[in-house]
N, C-alpha and C positions, 0 to 999 in steps of 0.2 A: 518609585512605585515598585520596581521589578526586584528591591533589596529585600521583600518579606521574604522573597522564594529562596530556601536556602542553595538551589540548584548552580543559583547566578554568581555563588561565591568561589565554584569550580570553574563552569565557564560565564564570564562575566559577560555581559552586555554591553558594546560599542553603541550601537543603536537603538535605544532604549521607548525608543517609540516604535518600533517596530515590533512582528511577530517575533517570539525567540522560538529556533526550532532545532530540537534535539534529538539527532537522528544518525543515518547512515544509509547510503543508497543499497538497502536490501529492499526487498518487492514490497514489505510495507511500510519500509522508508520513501520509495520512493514515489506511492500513493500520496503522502500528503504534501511532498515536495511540487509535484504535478499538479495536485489543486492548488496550492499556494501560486504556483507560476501562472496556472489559467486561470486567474483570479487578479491576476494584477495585484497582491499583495504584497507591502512591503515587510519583509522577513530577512531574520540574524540568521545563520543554518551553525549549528555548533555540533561538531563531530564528538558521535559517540564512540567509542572505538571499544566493538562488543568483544572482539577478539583479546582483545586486553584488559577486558573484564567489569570495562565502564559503568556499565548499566549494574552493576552492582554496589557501585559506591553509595556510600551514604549522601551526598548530596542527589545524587540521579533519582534512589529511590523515596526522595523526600516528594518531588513530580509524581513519578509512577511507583507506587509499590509494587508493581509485579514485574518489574526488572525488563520490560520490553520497550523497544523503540521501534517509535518515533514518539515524542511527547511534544505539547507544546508550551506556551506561556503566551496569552495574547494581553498588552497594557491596556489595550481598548476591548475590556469582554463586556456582557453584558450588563448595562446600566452608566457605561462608561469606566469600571471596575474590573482591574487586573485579575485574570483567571488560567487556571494552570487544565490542562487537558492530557487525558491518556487513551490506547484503544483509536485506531485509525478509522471505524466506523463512525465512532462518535464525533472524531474530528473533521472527518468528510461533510457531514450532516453540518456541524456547527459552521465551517466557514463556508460553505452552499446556501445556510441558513443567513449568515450574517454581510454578505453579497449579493444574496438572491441570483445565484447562477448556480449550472449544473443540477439543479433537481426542479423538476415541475411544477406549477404552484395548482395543475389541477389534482383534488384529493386522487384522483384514479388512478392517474400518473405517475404522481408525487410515491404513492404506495408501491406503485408498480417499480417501482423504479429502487425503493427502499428493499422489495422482497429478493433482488438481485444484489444489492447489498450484503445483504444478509446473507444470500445463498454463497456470495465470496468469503465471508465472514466465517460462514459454519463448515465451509464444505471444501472450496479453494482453496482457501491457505493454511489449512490443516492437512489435508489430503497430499496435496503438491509438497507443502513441507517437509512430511513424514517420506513422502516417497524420494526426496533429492537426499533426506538423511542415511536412508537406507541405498541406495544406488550412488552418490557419489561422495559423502563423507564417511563419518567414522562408522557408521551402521555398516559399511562395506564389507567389512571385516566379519561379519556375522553368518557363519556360514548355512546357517538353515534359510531358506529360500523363498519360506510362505512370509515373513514381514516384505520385502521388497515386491514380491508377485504381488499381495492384498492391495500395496499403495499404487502400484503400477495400473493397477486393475482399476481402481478407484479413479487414480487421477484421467484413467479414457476416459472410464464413464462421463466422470463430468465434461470434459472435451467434448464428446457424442451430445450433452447435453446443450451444451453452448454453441458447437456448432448447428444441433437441430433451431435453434434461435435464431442463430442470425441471415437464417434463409429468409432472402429478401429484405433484408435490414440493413442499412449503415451501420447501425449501433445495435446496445441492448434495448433502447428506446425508440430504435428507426430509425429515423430521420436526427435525433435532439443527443448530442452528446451529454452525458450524465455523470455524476459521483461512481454511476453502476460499471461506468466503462474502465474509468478511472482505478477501481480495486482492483478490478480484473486483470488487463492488460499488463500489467509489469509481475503478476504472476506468471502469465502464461511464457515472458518475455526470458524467465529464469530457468524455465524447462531447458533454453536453448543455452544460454548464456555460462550457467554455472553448473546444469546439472549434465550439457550435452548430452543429451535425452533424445534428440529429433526424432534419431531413426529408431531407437526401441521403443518410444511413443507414438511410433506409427502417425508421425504430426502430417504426412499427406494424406492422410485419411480424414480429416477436417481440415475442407481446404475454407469453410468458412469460417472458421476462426482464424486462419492465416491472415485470411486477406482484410478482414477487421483487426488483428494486430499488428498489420503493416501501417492501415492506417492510424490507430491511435499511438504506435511508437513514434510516427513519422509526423507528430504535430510539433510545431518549435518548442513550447514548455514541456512535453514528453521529453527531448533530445536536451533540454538542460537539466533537468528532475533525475534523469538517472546518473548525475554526476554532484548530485547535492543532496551531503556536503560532499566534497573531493575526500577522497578514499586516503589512506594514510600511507 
């Protein structure tokens, strides 16, 4: 079944009735490693290795044409008919959709819940992106000062945003852990980790998004998700 995708001819499938999933523990790698894991699905995890320019082979971009990971392959998509996925909002959606966990099944909800989505989609991992390029990779080197200020400034805001939320909340949802938590959380998780950010992102200043991404790093599929696949 999984022989159509010319993807499988680079990295092949062991497990062929399983999810195949084509990634790298960056923040939206490691979104759909963590729904896969809270999901109890069984999945291949097959290292893309961006650094070495993977995502640009000819088999990678036969999956995704826009050269980014995480991508999937699921044997069993819809109608029982293997199907290839790209875009981590869309793949949040589809295995929340094909499990029935992690998104609401009330329309109000379900929405609400989709518009936090998106708002990671459009605004999170753009924003935070642009600002870790600019402050701790090759943007560093740039020495006029309004690109790193602009992302800097952006990615509070949205912090200010997320933390006005989650007063008095578990979650994005309250009470109900979600897909919305899911994007989020290993964004915010990179501020710390790769861009060592803490202290010029002023992260005690939103101590409620701290203390909601203490909780959602510190669930058991969080603490395997940001290790899969295993780094090179």
């Amino acid at each position: 079944m999984l022989d159509q995708f010319d993807i499988t001819k680079r990295w092949p499938a062991t497990k062929p009735d399983a999810i195949q999933l084509y990634s790298l523990p960056t923040p939206n790698g490691i979104k759909v490693s963590a729904m896969l894991e809270e999901c109890g699905l069984a999945y291949e995890p097959h290292l893309v290795n961006i650094m070495e320019g993977d995502q640009f082979s000819p088999e990678f971009l036969s999956l995704n044409p826009n050269n980014k990971i995480p991508a999937i392959i699921d044997p069993d998509g819809p109608n029982g008919k293997p199907m290839g996925l790209f875009e981590t909002g869309a793949i949040l959606i589809y295995l929340a959709e094909k499990t029935g966990k992690f998104l609401p099944i009330d329309p109000v909800r379900r929405y609400q819940t989709l518009q936090w989505l998106m708002w990671q989609m459009g605004g999170v991992g753009p924003m935070f992106g642009q600002f870790g390029f600019f402050h701790a990779f090759a943007g560093k080197e740039i020495e006029d000062p309004r690109p790193v200020t602009r992302y800097k400034e952006e990615t509070q805001r949205l912090l200010d945003v997320l933390n006005d939320h989650l007063v008095g909340k578990s979650f994005v949802m309250g009470d109900e852990y979600t897909i919305a938590d899911i994007a989020i959380w290993p964004w915010v998780r990179v501020l710390m980790t790769h861009y060592d950010a803490y202290d010029l992102l002023e992260l005690d200043d939103v101590p409620e998004v701290m203390r909601w991404y203490e909780t959602c790093a510190n669930r058991p599929a969080s603490k395997v998700a940001v290790n899969v696949p295993a780094r090179p």
